[in-house]
C-alpha positions as a Markdown table, in Angstrom:
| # | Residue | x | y | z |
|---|---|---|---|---|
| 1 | Unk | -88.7 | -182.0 | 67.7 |
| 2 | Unk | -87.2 | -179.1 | 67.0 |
| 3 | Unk | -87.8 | -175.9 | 63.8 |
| 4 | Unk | -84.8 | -177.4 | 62.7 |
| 5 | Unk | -81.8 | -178.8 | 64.2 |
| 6 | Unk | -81.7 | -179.2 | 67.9 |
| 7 | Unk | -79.7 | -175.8 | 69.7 |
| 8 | Unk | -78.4 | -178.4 | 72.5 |
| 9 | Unk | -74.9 | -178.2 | 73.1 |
| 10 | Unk | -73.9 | -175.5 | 69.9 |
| 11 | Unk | -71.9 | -172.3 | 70.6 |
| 12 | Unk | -74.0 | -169.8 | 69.6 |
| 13 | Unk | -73.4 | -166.1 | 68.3 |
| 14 | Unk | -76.2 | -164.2 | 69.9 |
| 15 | Unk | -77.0 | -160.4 | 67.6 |
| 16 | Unk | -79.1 | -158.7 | 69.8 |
| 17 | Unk | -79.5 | -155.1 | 68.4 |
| 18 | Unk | -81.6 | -152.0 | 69.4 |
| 19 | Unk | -83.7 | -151.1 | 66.5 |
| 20 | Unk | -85.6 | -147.6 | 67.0 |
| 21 | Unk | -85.3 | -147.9 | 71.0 |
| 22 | Unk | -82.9 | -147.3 | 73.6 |
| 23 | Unk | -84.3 | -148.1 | 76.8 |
| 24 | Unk | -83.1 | -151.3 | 78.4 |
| 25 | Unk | -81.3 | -152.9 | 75.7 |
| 26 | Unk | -79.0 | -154.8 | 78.0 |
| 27 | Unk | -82.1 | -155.9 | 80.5 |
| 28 | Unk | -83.6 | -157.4 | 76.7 |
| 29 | Unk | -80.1 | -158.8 | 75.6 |
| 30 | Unk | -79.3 | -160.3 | 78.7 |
| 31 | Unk | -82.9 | -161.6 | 78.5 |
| 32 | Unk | -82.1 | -162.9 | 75.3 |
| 33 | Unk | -79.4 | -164.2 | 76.1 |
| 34 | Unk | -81.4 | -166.7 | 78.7 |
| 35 | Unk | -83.4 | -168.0 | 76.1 |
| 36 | Unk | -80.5 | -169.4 | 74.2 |
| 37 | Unk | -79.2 | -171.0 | 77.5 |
| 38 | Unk | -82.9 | -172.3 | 78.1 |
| 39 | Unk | -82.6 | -173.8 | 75.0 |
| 40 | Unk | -79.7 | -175.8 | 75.8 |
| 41 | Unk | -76.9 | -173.9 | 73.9 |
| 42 | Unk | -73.9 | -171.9 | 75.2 |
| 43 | Unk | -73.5 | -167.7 | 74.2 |
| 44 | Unk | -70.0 | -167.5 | 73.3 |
| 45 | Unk | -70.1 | -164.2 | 72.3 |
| 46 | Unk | -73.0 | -161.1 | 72.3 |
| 47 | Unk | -73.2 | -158.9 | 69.3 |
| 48 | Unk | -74.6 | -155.8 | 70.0 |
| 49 | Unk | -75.4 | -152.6 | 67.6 |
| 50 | Unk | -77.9 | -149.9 | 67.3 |
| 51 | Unk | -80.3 | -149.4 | 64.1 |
| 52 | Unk | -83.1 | -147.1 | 62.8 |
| 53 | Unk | -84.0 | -149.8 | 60.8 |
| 54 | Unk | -83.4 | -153.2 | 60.0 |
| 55 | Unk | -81.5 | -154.1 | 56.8 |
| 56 | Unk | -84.1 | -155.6 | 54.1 |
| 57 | Unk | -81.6 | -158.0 | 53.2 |
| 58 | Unk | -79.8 | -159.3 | 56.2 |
| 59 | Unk | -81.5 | -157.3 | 59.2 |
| 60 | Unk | -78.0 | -156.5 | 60.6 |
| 61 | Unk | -76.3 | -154.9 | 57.5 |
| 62 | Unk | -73.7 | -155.9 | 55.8 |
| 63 | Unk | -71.0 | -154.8 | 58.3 |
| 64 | Unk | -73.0 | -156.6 | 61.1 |
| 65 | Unk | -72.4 | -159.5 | 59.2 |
| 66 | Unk | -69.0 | -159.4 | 59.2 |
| 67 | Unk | -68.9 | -158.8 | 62.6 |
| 68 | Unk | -70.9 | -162.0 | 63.2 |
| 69 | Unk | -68.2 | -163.9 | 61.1 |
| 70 | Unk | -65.1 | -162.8 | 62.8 |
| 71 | Unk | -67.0 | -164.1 | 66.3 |
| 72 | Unk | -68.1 | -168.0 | 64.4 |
| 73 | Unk | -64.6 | -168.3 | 63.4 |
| 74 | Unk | -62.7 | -167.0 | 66.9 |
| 75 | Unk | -65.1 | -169.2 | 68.7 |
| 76 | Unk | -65.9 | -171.9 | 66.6 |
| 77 | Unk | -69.4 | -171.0 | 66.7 |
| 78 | Unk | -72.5 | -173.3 | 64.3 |
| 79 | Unk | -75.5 | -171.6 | 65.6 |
| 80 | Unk | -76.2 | -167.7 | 65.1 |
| 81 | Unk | -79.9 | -166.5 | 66.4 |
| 82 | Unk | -81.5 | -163.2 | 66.4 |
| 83 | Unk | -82.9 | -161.7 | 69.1 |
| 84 | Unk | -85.7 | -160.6 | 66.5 |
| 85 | Unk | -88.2 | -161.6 | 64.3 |
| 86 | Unk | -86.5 | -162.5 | 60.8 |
| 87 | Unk | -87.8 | -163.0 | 57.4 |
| 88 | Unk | -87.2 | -166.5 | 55.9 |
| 89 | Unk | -85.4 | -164.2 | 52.9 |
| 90 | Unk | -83.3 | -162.4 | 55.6 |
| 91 | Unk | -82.5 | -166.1 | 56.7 |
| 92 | Unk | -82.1 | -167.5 | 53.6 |
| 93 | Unk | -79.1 | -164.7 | 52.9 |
| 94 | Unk | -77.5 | -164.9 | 56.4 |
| 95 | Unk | -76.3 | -168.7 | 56.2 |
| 96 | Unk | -75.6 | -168.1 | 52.4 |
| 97 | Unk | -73.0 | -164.8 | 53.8 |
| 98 | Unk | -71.9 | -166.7 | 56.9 |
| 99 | Unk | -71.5 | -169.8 | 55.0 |
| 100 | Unk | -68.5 | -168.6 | 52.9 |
| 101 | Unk | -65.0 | -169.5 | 54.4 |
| 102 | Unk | -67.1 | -171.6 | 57.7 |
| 103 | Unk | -68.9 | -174.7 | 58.0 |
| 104 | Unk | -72.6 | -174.5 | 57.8 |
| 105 | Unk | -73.9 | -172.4 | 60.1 |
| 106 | Unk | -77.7 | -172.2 | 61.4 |
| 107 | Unk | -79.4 | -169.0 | 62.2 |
| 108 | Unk | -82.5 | -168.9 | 64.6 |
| 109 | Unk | -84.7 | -166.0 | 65.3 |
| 110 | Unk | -86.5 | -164.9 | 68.6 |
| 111 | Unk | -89.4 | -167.3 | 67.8 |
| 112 | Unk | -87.5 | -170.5 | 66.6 |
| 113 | Unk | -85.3 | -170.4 | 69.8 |
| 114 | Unk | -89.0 | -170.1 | 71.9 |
| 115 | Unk | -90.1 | -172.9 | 69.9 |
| 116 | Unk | -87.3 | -175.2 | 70.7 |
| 117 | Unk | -87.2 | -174.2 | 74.0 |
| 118 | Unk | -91.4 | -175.5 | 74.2 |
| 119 | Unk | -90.6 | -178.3 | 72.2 |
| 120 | Unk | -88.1 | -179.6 | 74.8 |
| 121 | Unk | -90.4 | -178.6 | 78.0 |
| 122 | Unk | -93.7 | -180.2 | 76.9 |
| 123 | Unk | -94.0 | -183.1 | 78.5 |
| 124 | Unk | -98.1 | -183.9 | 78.0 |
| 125 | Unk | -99.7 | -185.0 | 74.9 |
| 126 | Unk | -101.7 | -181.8 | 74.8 |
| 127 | Unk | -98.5 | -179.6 | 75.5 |
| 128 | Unk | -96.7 | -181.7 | 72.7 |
| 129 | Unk | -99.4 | -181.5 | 70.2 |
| 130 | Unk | -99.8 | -177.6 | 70.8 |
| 131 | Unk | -95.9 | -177.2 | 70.4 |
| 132 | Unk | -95.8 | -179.0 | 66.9 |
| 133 | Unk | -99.0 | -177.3 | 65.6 |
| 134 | Unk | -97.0 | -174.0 | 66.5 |
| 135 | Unk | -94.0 | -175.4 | 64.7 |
| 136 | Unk | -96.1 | -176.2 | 61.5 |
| 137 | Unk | -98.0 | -172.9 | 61.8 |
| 138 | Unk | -94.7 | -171.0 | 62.0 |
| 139 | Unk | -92.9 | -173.1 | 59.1 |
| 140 | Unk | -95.9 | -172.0 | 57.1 |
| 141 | Unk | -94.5 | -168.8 | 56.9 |
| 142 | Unk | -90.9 | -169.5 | 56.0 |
| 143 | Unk | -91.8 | -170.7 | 52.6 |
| 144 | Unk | -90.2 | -168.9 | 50.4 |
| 145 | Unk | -89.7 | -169.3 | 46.2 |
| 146 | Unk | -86.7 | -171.5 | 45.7 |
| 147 | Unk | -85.7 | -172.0 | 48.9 |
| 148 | Unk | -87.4 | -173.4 | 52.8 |
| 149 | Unk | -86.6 | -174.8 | 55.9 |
| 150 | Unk | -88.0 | -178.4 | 55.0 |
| 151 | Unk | -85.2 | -179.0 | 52.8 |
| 152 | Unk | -83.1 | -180.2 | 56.0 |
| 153 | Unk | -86.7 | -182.6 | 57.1 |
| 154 | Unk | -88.2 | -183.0 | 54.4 |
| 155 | Unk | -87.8 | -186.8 | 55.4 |
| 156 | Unk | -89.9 | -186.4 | 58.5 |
| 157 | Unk | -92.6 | -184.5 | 55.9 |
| 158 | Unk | -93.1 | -187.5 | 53.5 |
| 159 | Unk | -92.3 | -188.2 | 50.2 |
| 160 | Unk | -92.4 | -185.9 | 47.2 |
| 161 | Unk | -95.4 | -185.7 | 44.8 |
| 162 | Unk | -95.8 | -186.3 | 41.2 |
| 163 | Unk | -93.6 | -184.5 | 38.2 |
| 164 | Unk | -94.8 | -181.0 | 37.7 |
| 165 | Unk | -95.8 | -180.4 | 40.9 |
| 166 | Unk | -93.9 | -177.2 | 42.9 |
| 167 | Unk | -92.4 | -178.2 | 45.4 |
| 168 | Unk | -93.6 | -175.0 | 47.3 |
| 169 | Unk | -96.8 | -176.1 | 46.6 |
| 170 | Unk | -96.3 | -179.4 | 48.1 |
| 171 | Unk | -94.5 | -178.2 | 51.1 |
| 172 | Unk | -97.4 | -176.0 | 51.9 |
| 173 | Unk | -100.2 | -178.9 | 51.1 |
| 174 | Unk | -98.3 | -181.1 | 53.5 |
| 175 | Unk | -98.3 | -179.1 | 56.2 |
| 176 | Unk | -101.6 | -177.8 | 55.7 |
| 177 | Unk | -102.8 | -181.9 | 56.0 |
| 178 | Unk | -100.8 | -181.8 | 59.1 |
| 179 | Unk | -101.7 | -178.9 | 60.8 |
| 180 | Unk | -105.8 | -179.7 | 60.3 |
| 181 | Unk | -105.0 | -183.3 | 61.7 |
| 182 | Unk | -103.4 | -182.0 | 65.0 |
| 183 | Unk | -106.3 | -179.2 | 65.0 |
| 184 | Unk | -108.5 | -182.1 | 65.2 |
| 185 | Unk | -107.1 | -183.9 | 67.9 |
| 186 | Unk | -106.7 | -180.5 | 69.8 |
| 187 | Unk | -110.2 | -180.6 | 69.5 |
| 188 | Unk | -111.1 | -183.9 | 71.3 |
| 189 | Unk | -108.4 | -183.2 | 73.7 |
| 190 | Unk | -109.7 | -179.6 | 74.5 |
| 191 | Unk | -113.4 | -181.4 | 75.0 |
| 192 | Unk | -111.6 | -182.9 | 77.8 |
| 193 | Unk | -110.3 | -180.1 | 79.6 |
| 194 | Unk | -113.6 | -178.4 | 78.9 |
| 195 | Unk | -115.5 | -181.1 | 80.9 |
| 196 | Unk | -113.3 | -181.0 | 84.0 |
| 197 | Unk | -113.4 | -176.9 | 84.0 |
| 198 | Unk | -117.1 | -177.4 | 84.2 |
| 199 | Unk | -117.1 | -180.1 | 86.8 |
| 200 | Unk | -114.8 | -177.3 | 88.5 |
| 201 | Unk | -117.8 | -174.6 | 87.4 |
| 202 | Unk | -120.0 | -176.3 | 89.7 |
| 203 | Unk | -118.7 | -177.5 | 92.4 |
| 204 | Unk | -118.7 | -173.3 | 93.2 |
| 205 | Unk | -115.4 | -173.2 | 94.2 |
| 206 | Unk | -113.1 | -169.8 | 93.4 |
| 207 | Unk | -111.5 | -170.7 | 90.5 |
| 208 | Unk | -107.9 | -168.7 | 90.4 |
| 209 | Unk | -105.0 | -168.9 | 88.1 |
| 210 | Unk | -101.8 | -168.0 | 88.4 |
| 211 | Unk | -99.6 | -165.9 | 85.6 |
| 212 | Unk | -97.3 | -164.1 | 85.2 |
| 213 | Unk | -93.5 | -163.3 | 83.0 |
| 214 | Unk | -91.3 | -166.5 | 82.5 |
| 215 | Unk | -89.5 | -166.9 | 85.8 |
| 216 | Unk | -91.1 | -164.7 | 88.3 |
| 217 | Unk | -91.6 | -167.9 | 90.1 |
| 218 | Unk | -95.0 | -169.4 | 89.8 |
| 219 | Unk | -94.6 | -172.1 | 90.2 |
| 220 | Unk | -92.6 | -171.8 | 93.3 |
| 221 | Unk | -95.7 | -170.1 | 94.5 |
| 222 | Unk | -98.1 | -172.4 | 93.8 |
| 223 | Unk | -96.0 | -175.2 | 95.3 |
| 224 | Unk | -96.1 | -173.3 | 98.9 |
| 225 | Unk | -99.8 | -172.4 | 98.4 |
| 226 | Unk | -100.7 | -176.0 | 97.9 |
| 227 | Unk | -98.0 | -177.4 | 99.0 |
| 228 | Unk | -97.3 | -179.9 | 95.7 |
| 229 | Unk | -93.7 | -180.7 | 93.9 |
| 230 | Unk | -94.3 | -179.2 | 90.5 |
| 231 | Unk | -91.5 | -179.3 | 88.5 |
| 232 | Unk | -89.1 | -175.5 | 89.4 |
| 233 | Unk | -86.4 | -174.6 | 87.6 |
| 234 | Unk | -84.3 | -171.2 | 87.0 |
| 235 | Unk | -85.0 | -171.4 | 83.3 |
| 236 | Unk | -87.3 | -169.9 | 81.4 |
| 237 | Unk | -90.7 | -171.7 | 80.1 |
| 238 | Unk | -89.8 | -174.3 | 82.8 |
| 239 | Unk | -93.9 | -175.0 | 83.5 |
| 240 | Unk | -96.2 | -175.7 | 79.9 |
| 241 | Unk | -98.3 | -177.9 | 81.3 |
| 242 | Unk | -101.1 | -176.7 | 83.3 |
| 243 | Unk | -101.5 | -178.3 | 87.0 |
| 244 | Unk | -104.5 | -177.7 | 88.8 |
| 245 | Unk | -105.2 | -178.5 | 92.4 |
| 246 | Unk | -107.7 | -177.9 | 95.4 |
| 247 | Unk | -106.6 | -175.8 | 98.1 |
| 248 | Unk | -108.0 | -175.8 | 101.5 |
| 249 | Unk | -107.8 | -172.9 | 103.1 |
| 250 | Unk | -109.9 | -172.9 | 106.3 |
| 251 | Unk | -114.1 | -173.0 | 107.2 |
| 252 | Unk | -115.9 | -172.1 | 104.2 |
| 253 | Unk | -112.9 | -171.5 | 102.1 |
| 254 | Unk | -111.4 | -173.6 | 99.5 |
| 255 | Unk | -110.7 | -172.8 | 96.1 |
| 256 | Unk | -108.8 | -174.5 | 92.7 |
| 257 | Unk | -105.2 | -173.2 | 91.8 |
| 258 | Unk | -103.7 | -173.5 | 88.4 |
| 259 | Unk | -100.7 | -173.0 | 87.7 |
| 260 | Unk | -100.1 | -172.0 | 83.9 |
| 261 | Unk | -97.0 | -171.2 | 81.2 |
| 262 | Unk | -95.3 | -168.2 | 81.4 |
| 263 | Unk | -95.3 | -165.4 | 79.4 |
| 264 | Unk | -92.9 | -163.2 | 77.9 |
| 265 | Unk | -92.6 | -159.9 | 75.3 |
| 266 | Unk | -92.9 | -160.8 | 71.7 |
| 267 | Unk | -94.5 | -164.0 | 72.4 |
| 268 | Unk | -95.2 | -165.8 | 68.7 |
| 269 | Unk | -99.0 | -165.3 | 67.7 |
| 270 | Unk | -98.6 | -168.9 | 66.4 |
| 271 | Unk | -97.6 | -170.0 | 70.1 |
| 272 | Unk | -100.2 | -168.2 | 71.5 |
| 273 | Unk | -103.0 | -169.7 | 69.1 |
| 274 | Unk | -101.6 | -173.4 | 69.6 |
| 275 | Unk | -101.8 | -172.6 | 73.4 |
| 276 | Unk | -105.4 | -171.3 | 73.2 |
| 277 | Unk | -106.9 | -174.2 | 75.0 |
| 278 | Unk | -104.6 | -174.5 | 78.0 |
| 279 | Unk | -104.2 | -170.5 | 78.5 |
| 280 | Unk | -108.2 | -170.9 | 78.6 |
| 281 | Unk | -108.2 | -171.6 | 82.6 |
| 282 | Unk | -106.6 | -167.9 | 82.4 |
| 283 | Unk | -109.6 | -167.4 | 80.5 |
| 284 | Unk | -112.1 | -169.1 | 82.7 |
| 285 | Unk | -110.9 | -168.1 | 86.2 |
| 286 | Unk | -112.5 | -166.3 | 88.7 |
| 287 | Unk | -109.4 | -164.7 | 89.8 |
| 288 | Unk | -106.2 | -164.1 | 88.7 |
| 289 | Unk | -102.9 | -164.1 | 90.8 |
| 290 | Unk | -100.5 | -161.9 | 88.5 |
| 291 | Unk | -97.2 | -163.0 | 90.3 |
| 292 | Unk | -94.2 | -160.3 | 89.2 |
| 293 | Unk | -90.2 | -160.5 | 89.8 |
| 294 | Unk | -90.2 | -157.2 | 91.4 |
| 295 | Unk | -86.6 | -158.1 | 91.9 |
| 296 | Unk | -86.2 | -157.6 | 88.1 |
| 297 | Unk | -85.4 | -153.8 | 87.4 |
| 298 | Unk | -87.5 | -154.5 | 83.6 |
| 299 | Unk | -91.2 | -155.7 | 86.0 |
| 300 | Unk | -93.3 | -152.6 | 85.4 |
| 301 | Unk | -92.5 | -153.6 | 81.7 |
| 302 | Unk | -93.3 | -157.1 | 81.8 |
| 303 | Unk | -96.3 | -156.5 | 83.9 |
| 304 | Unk | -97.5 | -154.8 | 80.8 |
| 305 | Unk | -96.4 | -157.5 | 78.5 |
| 306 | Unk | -98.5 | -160.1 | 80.5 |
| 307 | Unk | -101.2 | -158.2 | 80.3 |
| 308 | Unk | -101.3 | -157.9 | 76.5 |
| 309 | Unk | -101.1 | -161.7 | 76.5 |
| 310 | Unk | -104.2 | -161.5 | 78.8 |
| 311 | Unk | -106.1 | -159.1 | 76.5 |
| 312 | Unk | -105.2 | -161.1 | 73.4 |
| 313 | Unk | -106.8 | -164.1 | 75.0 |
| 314 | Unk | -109.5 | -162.6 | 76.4 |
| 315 | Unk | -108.6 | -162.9 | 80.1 |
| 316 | Unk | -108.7 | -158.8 | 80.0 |
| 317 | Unk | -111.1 | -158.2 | 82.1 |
| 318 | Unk | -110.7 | -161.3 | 84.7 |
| 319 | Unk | -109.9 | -159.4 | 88.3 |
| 320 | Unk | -106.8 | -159.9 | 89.1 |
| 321 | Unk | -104.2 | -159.1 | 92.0 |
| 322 | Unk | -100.7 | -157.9 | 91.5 |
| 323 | Unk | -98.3 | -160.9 | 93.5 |
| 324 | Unk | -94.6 | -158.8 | 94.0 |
| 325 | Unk | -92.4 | -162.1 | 94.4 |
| 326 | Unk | -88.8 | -162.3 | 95.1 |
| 327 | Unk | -88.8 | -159.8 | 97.8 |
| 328 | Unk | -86.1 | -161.7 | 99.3 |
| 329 | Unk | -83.8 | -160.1 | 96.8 |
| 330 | Unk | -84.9 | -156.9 | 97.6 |
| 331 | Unk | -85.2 | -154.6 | 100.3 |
| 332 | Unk | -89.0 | -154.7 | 100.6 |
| 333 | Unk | -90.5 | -156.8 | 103.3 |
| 334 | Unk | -93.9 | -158.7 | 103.3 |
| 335 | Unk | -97.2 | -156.9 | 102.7 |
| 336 | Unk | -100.7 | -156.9 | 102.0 |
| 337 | Unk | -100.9 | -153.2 | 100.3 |
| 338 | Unk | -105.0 | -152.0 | 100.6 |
| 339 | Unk | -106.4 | -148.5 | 99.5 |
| 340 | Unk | -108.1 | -146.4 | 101.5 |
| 341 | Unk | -111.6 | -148.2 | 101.2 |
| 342 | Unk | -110.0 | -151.5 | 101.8 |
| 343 | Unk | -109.4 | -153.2 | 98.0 |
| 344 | Unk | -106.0 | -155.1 | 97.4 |
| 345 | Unk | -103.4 | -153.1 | 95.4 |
| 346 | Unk | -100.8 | -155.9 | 95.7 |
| 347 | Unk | -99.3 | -158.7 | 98.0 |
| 348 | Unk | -95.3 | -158.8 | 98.9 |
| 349 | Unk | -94.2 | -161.8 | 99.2 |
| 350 | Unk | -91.0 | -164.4 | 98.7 |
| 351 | Unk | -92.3 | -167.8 | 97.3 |
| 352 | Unk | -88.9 | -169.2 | 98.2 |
| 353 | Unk | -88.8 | -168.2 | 101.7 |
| 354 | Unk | -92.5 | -168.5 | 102.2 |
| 355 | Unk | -92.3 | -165.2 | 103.9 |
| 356 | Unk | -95.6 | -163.7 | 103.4 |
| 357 | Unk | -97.5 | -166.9 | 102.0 |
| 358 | Unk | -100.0 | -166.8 | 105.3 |
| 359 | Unk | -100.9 | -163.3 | 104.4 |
| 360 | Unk | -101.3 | -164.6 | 100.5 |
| 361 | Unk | -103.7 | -167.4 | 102.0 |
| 362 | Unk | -105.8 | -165.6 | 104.1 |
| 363 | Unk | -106.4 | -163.0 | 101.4 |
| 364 | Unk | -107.5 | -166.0 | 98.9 |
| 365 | Unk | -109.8 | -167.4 | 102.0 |
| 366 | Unk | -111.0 | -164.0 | 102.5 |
| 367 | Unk | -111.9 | -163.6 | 98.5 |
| 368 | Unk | -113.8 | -168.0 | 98.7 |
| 369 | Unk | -115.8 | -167.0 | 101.3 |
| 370 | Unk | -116.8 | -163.6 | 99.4 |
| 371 | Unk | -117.8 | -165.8 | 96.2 |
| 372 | Unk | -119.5 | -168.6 | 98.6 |
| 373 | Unk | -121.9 | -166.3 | 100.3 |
| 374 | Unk | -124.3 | -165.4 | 97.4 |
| 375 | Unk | -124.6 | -169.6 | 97.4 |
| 376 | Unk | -125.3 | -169.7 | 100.1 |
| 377 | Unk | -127.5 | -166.5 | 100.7 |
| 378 | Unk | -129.9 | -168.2 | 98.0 |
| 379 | Unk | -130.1 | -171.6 | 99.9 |
């Protein structure tokens, strides 16, 4: 399942150019550059450039282009992607320019190379429904007159319609038919998850969730809080499925921990909407552990990133504490930082050493036992 053919195994030109900013263009393109690796492909080579603006026809301009030409032929590239949000018109012209004198040659954008790189991570029902409504939803928008991205599935879409009838117009009535039938089973699915967050609801434990950038090692950290084997990589989006566990963590303290998908700048809206009902234990927690690669130079950035995420799905104003993993690459040791009167500013710790955790636990102990006593004050 895939926006359109599978990235797996293609040499791909990366264009990752600085459009009206100059600060940290090589921490995004080397970022960039992960995603296409995620995704399964190889960089062969990194196109770089600095604009005020993008070009309304081909986003790079026309020298760009040829520039992304010269690299397809010298390394026998097929797959060009933008580290960028592209117009299906900007897209439309790009293969039609890089087409002449090469083979066919795909171009992705920022969100179709996310997309793909969900599509091949989801492993539940619920994370693979989400990921195709996201694909419909963002196909939606690559209709275009005379030309769209179904014409390489349109065998997967169905067959055509009757004489006289657009094929635009078609297009989008098919996908509109599709994208109401997965909202629907969403629906029941979400009805699920709904019941066992209230079963969670009352049985008054803390509920906390842990977020954070893609790859600041989550789920490492929830493995060594509850001890589980949830699937780690060094990739990004490695986790989309939401695991939830209870954690014991002494007299009077035990809470549940989920561990949820990762976030990242520029994250589609269509992603984020199809996500909706598993980013809702964000939502619903009574705590959240905001875990941070303070190893990363970009992590005051990509705090800020996650934290629009939060806003946007109204996980704003959940409490939260700031979890500085990866100290292990640094020289920072582990920490439980207070203020003056006592309130967590942040935790230090290295999931991957476990150095530390303790501290980590005791402060979520410490925080149960806070949220059990007014239970238990009114019994």
């Amino acid at each position: 399942m895939s926006i359109r053919r599978n990235p797996e195994r293609s040499r791909a030109v990366l264009v990752a150019l600085d459009i009206g900013r100059a600060s940290h263009a090589e921490d995004r393109a080397e970022e960039a550059s992960r995603l296409v690796s995620s995704a399964g492909a190889q960089v062969v080579q990194v196109i770089r450039g600095r604009r005020d603006r993008p070009d309304a026809a081909t986003f790079a301009g026309s020298g760009k282009v040829e520039e992304i030409k010269r690299a397809i032929d010298e390394h026998r590239g097929d797959l060009v992607v933008f580290d960028a949000q592209l117009t299906a018109s900007q897209i439309r012209n790009l293969e039609r320019a890089l087409a002449e004198g090469n083979a066919a040659v795909q171009v992705y954008d920022r969100t179709d190379i996310i997309l793909n790189i969900f599509a091949q991570r989801a492993r539940t029902n619920e994370g693979k429904l989400q990921v195709e409504l996201a694909r419909l939803e963002h196909l939606s928008t690559r209709l275009v007159r005379g030309w769209t991205h179904l014409e390489r599935q349109r065998g997967s879409l169905g067959k055509t319609g009757g004489p006289g009838e657009k094929q635009i117009e078609l297009d989008r009535r098919m996908i509109g038919e599709q994208v109401k039938k997965l909202k629907e089973r969403l629906k029941k699915v979400g009805k699920v998850r709904a019941t066992q967050r209230a079963g969670r609801a009352r049985s008054g434990l803390l509920r906390v969730a842990i977020v954070g950038y893609t790859n600041a090692g989550k789920s490492t950290l929830f493995n060594r809080i509850t001890r589980a084997k949830t699937y780690v990589a060094d990739k990004l989006f490695a986790t989309l499925d939401t695991t939830t566990r209870r954690v014991y963590l002494g007299e009077n303290a035990q809470i549940t921990l989920s561990d949820t998908v990762g976030f990242i700048r520029d994250l589609p809206h269509s992603l984020v909407d199809a996500f909706k009902a598993t980013l809702e234990e964000s939502v619903q927690a009574d705590l959240l552990l905001h875990v941070v690669d303070c190893a990363n130079p970009r992590y005051h950035e990509q705090i800020e990133d996650v934290n629009e995420v939060l806003a946007e799905i109204g996980a704003g104003e959940v409490p939260q504490i700031l979890v500085y993993n990866q100290i292990d690459r640094t020289a920072l040791g582990p920490e439980v930082a207070r203020d003056a009167y006592g309130k967590i500013l942040n935790i230090k710790v290295s999931a991957f050493t476990g150095a530390g955790i303790d501290a980590l636990r005791e402060v979520l102990a410490e925080a149960a036992r806070d949220a059990a006593r007014p239970l238990q004050t009114a019994a």
